[in-house]
PyMOL commands that place a pseudoatom at each C-alpha (Angstrom):
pseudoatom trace, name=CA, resn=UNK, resi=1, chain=A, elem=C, hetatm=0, pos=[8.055, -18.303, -23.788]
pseudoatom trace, name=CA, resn=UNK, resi=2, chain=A, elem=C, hetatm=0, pos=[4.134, -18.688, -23.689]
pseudoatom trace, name=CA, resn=UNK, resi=3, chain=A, elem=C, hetatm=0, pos=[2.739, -15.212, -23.057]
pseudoatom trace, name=CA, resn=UNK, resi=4, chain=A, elem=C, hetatm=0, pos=[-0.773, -15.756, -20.730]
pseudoatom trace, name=CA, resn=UNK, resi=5, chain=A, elem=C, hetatm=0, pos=[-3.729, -13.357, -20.649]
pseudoatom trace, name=CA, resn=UNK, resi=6, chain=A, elem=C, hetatm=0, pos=[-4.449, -13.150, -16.933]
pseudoatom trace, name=CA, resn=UNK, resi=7, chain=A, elem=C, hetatm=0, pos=[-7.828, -11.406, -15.643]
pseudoatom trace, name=CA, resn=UNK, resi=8, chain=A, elem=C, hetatm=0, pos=[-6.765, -8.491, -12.705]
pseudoatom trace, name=CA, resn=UNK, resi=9, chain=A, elem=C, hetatm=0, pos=[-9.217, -7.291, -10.509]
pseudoatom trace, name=CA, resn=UNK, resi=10, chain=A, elem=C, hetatm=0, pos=[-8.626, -3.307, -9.174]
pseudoatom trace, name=CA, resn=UNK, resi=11, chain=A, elem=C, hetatm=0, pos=[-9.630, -1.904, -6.315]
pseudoatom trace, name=CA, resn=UNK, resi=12, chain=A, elem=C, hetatm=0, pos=[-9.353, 0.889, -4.165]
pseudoatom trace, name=CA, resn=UNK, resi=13, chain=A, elem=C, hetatm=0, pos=[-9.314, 0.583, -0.269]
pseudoatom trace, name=CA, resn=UNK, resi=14, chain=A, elem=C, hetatm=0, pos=[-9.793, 3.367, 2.570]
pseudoatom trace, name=CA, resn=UNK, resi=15, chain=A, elem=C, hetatm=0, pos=[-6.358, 4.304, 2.904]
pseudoatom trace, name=CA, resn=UNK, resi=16, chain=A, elem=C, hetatm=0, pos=[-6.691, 5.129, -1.206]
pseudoatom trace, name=CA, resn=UNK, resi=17, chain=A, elem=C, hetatm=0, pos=[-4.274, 2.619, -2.106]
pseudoatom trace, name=CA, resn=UNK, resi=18, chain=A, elem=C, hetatm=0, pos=[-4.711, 0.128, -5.059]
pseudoatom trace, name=CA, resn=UNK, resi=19, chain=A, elem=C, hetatm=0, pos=[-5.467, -3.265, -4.342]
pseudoatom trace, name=CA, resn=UNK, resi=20, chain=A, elem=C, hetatm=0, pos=[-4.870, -5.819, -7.264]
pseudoatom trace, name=CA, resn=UNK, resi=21, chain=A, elem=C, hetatm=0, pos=[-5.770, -9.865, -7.737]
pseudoatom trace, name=CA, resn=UNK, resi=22, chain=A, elem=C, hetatm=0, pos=[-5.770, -12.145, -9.870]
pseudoatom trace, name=CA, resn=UNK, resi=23, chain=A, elem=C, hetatm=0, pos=[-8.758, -14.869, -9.507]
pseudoatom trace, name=CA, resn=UNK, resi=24, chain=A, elem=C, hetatm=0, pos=[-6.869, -17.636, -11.281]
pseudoatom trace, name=CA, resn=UNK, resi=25, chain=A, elem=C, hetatm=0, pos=[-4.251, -18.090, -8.215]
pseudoatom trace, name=CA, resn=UNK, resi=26, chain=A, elem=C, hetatm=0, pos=[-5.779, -18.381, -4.475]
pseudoatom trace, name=CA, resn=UNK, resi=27, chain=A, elem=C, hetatm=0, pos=[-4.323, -15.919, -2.471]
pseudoatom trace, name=CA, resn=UNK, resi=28, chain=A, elem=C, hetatm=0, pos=[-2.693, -14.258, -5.500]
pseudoatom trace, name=CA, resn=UNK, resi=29, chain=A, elem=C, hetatm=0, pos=[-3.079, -9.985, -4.413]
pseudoatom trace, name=CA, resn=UNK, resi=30, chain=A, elem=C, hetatm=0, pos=[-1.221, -7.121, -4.043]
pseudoatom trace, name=CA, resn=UNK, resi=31, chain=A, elem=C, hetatm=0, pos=[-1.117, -3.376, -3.872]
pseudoatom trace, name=CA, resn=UNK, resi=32, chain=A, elem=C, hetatm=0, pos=[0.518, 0.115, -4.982]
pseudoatom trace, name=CA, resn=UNK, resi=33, chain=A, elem=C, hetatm=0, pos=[-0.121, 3.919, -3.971]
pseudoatom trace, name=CA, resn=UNK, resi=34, chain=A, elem=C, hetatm=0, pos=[-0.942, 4.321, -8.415]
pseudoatom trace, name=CA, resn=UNK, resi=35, chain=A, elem=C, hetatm=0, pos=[-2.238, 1.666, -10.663]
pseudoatom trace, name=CA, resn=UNK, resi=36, chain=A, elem=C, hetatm=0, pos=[0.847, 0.510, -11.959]
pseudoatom trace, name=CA, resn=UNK, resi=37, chain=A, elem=C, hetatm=0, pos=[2.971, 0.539, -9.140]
pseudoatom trace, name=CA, resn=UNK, resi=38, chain=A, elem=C, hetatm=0, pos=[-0.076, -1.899, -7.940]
pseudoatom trace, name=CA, resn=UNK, resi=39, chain=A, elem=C, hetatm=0, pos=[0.324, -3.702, -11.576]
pseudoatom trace, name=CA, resn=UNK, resi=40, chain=A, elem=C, hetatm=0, pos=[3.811, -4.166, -11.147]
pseudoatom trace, name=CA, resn=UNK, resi=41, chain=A, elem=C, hetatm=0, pos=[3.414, -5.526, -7.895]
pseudoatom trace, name=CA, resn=UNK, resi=42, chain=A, elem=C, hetatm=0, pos=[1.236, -8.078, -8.523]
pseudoatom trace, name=CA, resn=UNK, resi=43, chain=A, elem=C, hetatm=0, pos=[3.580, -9.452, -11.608]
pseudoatom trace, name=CA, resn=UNK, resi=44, chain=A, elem=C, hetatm=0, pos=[6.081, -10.472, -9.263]
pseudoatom trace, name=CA, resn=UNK, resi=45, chain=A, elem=C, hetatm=0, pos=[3.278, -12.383, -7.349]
pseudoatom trace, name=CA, resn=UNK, resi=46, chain=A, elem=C, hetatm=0, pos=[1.965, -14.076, -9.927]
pseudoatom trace, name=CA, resn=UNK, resi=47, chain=A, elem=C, hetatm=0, pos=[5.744, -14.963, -11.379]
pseudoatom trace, name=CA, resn=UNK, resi=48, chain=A, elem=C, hetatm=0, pos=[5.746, -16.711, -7.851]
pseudoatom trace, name=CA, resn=UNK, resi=49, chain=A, elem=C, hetatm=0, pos=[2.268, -18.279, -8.207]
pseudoatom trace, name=CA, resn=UNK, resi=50, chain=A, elem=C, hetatm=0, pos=[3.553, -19.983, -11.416]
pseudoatom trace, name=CA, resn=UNK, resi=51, chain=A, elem=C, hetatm=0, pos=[6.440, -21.478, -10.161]
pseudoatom trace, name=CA, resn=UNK, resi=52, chain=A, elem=C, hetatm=0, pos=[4.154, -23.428, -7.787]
pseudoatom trace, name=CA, resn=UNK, resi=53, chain=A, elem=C, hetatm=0, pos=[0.870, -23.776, -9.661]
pseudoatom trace, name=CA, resn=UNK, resi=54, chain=A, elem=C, hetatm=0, pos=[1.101, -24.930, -13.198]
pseudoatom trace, name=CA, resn=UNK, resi=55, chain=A, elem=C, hetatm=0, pos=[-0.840, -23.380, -16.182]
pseudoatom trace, name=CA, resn=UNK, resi=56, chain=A, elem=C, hetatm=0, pos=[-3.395, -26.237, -16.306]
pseudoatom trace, name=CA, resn=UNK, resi=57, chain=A, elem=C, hetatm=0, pos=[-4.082, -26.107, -12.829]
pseudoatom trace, name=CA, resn=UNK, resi=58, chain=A, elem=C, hetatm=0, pos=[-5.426, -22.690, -12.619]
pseudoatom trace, name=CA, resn=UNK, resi=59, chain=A, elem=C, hetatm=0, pos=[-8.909, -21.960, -11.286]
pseudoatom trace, name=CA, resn=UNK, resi=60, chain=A, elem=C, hetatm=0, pos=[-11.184, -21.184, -14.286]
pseudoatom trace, name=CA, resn=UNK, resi=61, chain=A, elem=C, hetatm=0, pos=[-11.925, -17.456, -14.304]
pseudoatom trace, name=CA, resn=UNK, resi=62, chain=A, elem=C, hetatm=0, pos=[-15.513, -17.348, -15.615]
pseudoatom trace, name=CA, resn=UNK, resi=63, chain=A, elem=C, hetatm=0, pos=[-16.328, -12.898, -15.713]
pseudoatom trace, name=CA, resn=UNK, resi=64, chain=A, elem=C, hetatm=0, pos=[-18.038, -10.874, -13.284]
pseudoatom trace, name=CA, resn=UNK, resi=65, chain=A, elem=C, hetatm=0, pos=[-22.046, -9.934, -12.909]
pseudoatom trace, name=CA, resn=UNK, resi=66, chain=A, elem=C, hetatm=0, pos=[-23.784, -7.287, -11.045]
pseudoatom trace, name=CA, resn=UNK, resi=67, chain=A, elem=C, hetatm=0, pos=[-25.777, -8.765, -7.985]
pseudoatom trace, name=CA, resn=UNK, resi=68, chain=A, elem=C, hetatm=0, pos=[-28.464, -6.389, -6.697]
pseudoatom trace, name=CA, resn=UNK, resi=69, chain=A, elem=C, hetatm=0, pos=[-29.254, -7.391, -2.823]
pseudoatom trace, name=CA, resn=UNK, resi=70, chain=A, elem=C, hetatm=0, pos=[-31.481, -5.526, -0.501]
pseudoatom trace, name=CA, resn=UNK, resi=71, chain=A, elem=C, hetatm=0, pos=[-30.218, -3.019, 2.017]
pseudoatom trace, name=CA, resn=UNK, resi=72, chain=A, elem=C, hetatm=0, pos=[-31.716, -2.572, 5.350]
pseudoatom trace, name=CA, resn=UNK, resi=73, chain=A, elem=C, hetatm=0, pos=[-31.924, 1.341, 5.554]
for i in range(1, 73): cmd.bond("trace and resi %d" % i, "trace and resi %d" % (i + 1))
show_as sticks, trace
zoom trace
């Protein structure tokens, strides 16, 4: 079994639970009350995503950049 190196984005929302996504999958999110529970979670989505995307088809995941915008006070 090929193992694949995923990138996972983590969050935190209002409510202070964990909100998890993977970039490579449209749609592909999920979320726990503790990082891992939000880790796990997403797992089982992205076991999903694979069995209707295939590994070549995945959007490229390119990194993340600061962007600093203006503010109106």
């Amino acid at each position: 079994m090929e193992k694949l190196h995923l990138p996972i984005i983590i969050e935190v929302d209002e409510d202070g639970y964990y909100i998890v996504s993977c970039p490579v999958f449209k749609g592909c999110h999920s979320y726990g009350e503790t990082i891992d529970e939000a880790l796990e979670n997403i797992k089982e989505v992205i076991d999903m995503c694979l069995e209707e995307t295939k590994v070549e088809e995945l959007n490229k995941f390119v990194g993340f950049r600061d962007l600093e915008v203006a503010q109106d006070a």
